[in-house]
C-alpha positions in Angstrom: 161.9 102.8 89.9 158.6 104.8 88.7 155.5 103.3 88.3 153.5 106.1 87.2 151.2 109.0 88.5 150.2 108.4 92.1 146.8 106.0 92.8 144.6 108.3 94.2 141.6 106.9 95.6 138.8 108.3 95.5 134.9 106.8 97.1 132.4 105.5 94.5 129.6 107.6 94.6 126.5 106.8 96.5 123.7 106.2 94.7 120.3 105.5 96.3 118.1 102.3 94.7 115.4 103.1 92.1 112.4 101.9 93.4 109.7 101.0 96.1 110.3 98.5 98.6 108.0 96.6 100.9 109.3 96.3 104.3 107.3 94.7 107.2 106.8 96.3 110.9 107.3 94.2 113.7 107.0 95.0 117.4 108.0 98.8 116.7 110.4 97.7 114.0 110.6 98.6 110.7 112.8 96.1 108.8 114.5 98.0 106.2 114.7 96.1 102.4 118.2 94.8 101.6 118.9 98.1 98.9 117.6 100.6 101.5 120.0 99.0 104.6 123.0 98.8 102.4 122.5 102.3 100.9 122.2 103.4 104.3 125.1 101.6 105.2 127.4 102.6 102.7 126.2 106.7 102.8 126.8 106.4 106.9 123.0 107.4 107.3 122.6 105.7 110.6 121.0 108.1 113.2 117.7 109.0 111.6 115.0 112.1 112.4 111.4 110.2 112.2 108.4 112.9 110.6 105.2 112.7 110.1 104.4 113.9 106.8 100.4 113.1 107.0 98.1 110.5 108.0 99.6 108.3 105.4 102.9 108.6 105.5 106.4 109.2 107.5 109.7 110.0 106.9 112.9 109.9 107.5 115.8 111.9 107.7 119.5 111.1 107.8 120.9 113.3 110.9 124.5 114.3 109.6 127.4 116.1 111.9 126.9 118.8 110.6 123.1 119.1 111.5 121.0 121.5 114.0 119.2 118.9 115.6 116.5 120.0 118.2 116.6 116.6 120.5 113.7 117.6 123.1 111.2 118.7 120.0 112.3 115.5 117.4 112.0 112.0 117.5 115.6 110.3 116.8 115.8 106.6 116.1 119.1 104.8 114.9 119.7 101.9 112.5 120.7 98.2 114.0 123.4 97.0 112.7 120.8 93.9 111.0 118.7 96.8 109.4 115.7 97.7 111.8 114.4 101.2 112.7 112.5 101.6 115.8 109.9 104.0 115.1 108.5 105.7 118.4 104.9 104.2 119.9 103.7 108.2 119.7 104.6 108.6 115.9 103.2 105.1 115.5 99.8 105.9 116.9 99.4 109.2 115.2 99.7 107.8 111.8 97.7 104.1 112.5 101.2 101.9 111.8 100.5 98.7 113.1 101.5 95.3 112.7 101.8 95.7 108.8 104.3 95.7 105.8 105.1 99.3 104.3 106.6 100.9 101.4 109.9 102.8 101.6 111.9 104.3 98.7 114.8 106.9 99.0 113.4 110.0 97.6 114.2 113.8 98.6 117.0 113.5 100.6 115.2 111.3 103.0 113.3 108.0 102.9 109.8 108.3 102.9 107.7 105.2 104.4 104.2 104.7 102.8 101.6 103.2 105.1 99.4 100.0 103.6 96.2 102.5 103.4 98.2 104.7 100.0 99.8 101.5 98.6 96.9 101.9 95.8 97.5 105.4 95.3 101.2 104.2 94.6 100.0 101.6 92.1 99.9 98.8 94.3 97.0 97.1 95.2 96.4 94.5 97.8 
């Protein structure tokens, strides 16, 4: 019996979400929005490469197999499972990231993490 052409599956694509999200920092912990964790999820972005862009601002980047990856010159954090990024004490200190919420959105490859002191040069005020 024929049923047709053969099913061949083939992954959705992965899109990222549109938009800023505010996430909160707890003890060393960012706590990544709902969109940003499941995007993450679903592109298998769970080892990260933690930047600091400026005074403002940090970033990070999905480490992938096939990356160079310089361990003794990088900071490396990975994703829990619930969603949370440990961000190292150093990096914290460098760019002022406290206790605090923080804006992330998906941008460039990476997701870039605003710090409360730009949210008005993003729009957002207080």
């Amino acid at each position: 019996m024929n049923f047709g052409p053969p099913v061949v599956l083939i992954s959705p694509s992965v899109n990222p979400p549109a938009g800023t999200f505010l996430a909160k920092v707890r003890n060393g912990l960012i706590w990544f929005p709902a969109p940003i964790h499941k995007f993450c999820e679903t592109a298998g972005w769970t080892l990260f490469r933690v930047e600091i862009v400026d005074d403002h601002r940090l970033e990070i980047l999905p480490v992938l197999d096939d990356d160079d990856t310089d361990i003794p010159d990088d900071f490396y954090s990975s994703l829990s499972g619930d969603g949370k990024l440990w961000i190292p004490a150093v990096l914290r200190g460098l760019v002022g990231m406290g206790e605090q919420s923080v804006m992330m959105r998906v941008e460039n490859g990476g997701i870039g993490i605003y710090l409360r002191k730009v949210f008005e040069t993003l729009g957002f005020g207080p």
